[in-house]
C-alpha positions in Angstrom: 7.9 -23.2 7.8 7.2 -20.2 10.0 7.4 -17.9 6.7 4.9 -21.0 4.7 2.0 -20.8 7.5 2.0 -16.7 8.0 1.2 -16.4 4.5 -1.2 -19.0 4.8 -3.1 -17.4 7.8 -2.4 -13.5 6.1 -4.1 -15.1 2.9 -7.0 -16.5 5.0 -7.0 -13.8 7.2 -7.9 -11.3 3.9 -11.3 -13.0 3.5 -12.4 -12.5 7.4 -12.8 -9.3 9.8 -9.3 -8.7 11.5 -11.2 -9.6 15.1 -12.8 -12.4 13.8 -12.0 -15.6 16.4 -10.5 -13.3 18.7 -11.9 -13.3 22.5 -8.8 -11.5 24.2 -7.2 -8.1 23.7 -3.9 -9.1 24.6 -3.0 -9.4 21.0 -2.1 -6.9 18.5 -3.9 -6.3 15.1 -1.9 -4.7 12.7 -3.8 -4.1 9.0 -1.5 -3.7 6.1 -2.8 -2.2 2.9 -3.2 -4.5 0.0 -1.1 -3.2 -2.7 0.8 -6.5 -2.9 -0.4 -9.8 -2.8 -1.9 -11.3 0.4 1.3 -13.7 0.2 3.7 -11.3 -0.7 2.8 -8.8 2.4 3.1 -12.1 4.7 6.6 -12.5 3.6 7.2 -9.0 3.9 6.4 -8.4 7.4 7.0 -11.1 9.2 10.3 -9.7 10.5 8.2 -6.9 11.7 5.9 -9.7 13.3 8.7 -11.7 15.0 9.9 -8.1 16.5 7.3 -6.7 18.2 5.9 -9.9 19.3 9.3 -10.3 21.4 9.3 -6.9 22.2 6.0 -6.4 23.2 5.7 -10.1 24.8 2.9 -10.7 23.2 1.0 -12.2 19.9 0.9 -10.0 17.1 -1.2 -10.7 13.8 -0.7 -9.0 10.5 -3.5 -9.1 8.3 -4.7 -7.5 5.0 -7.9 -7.1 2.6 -8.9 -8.2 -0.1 -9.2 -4.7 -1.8 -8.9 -0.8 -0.7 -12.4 -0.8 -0.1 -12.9 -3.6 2.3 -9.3 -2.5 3.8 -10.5 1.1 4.6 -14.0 0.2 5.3 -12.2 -2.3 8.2 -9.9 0.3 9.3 -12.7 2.9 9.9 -14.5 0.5 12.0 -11.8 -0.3 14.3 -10.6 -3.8 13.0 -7.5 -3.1 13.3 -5.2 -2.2 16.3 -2.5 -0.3 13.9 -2.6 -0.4 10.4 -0.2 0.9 7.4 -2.2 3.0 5.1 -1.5 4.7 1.7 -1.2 8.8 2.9 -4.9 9.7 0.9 -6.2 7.4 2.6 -4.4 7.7 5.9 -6.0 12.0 5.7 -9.4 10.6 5.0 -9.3 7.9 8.0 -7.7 10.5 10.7 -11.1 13.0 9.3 -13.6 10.2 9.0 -12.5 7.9 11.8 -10.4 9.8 14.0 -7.1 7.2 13.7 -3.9 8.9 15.0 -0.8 9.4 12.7 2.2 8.2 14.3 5.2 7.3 11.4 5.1 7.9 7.9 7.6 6.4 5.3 10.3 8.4 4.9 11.0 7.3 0.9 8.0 9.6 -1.2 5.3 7.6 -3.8 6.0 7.8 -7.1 3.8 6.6 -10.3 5.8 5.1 -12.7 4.3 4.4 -16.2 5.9 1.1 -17.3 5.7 -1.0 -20.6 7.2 -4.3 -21.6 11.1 -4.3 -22.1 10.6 -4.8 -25.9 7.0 -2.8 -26.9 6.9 -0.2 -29.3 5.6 1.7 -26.6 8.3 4.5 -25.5 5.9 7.7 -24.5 2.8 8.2 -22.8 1.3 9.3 -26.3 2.1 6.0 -27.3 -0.6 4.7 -25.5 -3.8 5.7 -27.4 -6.3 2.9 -27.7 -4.2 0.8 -25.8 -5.0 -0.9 -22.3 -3.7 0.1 -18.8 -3.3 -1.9 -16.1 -3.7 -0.6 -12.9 -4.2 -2.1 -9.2 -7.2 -1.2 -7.0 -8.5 2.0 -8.7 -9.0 3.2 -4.9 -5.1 3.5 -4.5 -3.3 6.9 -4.4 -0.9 5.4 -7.1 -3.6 4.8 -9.6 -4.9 8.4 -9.0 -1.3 10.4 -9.8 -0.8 8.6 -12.7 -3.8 9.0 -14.4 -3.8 12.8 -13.5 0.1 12.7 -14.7 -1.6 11.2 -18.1 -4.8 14.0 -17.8 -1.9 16.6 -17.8 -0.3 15.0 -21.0 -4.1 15.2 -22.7 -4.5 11.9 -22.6 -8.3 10.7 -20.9 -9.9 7.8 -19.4 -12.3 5.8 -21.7 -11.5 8.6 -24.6 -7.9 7.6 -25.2 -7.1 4.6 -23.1 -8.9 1.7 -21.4 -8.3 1.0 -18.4 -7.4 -3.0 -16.8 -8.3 -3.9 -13.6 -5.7 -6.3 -11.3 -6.3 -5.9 -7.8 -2.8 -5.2 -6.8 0.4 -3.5 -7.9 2.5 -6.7 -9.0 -0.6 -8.0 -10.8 -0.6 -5.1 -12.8 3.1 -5.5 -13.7 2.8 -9.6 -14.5 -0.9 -8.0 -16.5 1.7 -6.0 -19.2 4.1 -9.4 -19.2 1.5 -11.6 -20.3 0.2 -8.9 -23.3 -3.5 -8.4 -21.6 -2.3 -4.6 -21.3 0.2 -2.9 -23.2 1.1 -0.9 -20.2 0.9 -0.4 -16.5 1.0 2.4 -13.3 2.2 0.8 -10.7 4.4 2.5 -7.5 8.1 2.9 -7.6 8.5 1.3 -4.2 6.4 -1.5 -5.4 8.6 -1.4 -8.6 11.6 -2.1 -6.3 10.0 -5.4 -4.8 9.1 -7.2 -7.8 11.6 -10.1 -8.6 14.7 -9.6 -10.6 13.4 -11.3 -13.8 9.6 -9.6 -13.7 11.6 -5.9 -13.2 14.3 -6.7 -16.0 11.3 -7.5 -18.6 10.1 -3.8 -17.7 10.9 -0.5 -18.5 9.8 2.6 -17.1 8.1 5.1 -19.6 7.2 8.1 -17.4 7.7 9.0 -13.1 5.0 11.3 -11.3 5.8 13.8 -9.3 6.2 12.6 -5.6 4.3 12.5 -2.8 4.1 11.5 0.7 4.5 7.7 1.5 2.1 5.3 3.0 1.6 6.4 7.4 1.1 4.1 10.6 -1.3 4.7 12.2 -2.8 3.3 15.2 -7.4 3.0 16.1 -8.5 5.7 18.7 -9.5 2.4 20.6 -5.9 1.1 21.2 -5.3 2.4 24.8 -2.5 5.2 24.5 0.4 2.9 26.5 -0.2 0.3 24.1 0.2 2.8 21.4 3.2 4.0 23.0 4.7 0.6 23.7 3.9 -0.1 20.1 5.8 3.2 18.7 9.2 2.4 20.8 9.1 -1.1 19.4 8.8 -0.1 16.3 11.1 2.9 15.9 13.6 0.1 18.0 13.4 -2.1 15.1 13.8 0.4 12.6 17.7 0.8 13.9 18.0 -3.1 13.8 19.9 -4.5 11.0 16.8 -6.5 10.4 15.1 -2.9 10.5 17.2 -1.4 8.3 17.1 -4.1 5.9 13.1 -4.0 5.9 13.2 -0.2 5.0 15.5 0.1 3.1 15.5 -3.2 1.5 11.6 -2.5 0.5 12.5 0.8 -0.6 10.3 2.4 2.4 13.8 4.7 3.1 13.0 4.4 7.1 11.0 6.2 9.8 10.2 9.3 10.2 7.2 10.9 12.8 3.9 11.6 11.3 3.6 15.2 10.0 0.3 17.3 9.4 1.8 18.9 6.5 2.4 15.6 4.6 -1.1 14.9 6.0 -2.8 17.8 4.6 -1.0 17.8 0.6 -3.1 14.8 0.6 -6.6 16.5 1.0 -7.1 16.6 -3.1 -6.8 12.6 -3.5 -8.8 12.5 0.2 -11.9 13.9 -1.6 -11.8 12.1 -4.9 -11.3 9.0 -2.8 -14.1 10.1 -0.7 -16.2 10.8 -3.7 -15.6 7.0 -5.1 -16.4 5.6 -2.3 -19.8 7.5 -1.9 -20.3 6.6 -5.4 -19.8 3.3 -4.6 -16.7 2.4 -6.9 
């Protein structure tokens, strides 16, 4: 039941501020990106949730978006206590709105082009005139495949059409049901689909790798909440519970922030910058 009513309230929760109905600070708002399902990112941290609210002693919400933009617009204006944050992103938000880095991920981001277990699709040539599905075209996953598809000579509009579906397993279930005869979606993502959507896939091309998604916590949170916040966290990272949320989500653990991570990010930063000036 506990499981049935945080998805509930995460799902809610997408469609209002992170603040909203809130008149005390003695609870902690933590903002997870939307590249699953409001449901699905419930499930996934609520052992997270039952942690730090015993370790902390007090209430602790997770919420989401219902898209990158309305996620990084609420992160930037301080909706969030702490939130978890794809790493362009992350670099655009400790620019733009000062938010301190305090983990990252320790597995990398990898695209992975994927196709239905049975299409005649097999190479990334394959795909000319044909549909891709993609989540949130704001995501950092989006971006590296699509430049690992520029690289192979293949562009946007000119050789391929592009599908929208809002998140990363809605792109995979988009390729099932034959509106798009493939998908990018991220490897870690890739890992939490259920056994029978993953076995109906199959993976046609893997990007390069990058840095993983970054906690990081508002400039507003006072720094011994911050701190009290980073023990807890890095505690339950060497709980068996911890261990199994890492390594069971293919997150590979903990690690502390790091500048230079930070910084390889500053290409995808700007183009993300540039859609959102552009409105997209």
């Amino acid at each position: 039941m506990r499981h049935i009513l945080t998805a509930w309230l995460l799902l809610a929760a997408c469609l209002l501020p992170a603040r909203a109905g809130y008149a005390q600070d003695n609870v902690l708002h933590i903002g997870v990106l939307p590249n699953i399902s409001a449901r699905s990112n419930a499930a996934l941290y609520q052992p997270v949730q039952a942690y730090l609210e015993k370790a902390l002693g007090q209430r602790v919400t997770v919420f989401s978006a219902p898209d990158f933009k309305s996620f990084y617009a609420r992160t930037i204006n301080g909706e969030y206590d702490i939130v978890v944050i794809a790493p362009h992103m992350a670099r655009l938000a400790q620019s733009e709105g000062g938010l301190i880095p305090l983990f990252g991920y320790s597995q990398q981001l990898r695209a992975l082009l994927i196709a239905e277990k049975n299409s005649p699709i097999h190479t990334a040539a394959n795909l000319r005139g044909k549909a891709i599905a993609i989540p949130d075209r704001l995501a950092v996953i989006p971006l590296i495949g699509i430049r690992m598809l520029r690289q192979q000579g293949l562009q946007v509009e000119q050789d391929f059409r592009l599908v929208f579906a809002a998140s990363h397993n809605n792109a995979a279930l988009t390729v099932l049901h034959g509106d798009a005869q493939a998908a990018i979606i991220g490897l870690v993502t890739f890992t939490q689909l259920s056994d029978e959507v993953r076995n109906n896939l199959r993976v046609i091309e893997t990007s390069e790798p990058i840095p993983s998604l970054f906690v990081m916590a508002s400039p507003k949170l006072a720094a011994a909440r911050v701190d009290a916040f980073k023990k807890a966290y890095l505690d339950f990272s060497a709980t068996p519970e911890g261990r199994q949320f890492f390594e069971g989500n293919g997150f590979g653990g903990l690690k502390p922030a790091s500048e230079a991570d930070l910084k390889k990010m500053d290409p995808y930063a700007k183009e993300l910058q540039g859609m959102l000036k552009a409105g997209k």
